[in-house]
N, C-alpha and C positions, 0 to 999 in steps of 0.2 A: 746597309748598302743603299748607297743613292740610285735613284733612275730617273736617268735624264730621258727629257722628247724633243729631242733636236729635229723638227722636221726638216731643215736643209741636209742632213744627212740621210732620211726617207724619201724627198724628192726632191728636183731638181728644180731651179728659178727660175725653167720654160714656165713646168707647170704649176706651180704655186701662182706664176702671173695669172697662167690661161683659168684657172682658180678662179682669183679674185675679177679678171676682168669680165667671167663668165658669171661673176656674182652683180655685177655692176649690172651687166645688159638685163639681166632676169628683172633686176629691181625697177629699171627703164619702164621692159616692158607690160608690167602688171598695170601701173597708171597711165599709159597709154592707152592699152587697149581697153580700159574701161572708161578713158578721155571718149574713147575715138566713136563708142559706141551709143556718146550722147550728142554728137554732130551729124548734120547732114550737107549734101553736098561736094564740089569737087576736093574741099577741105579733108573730108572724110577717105575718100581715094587715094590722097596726097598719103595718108596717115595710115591707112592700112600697107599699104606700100612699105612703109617703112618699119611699122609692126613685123613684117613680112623679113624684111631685111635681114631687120634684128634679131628674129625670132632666129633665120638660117645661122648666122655668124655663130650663134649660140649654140646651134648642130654641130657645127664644124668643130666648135673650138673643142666642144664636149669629147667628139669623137676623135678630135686630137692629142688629147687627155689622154682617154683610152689607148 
């Protein structure tokens, strides 16, 4: 007996995207925020900002998941 793992019949191609694209931003912001913590200045605020951003989107999409 074969056994397949079809996971587009487990879930759906919302969340396989929100998946991967939540594996994207993770990856972003690891070297970022280790970029960010060797700067000083308005450069630095620029960047945590956006650390910041990225980190929520990543909340949301999580929790979209869910």
């Amino acid at each position: 007996m074969k056994t397949t793992n079809d996971l587009n019949q487990k879930y759906s191609t919302a969340t396989i995207a929100i998946h991967w694209i939540s594996t994207i931003l993770i990856l972003i912001l690891f070297p970022l925020g280790k970029y960010t913590t060797s700067i000083e200045g308005e450069e630095k605020l620029s960047l945590i900002q956006t650390h910041a951003l990225l980190g929520l989107a990543v909340l949301i999409l999580t929790l979209m998941r869910t």
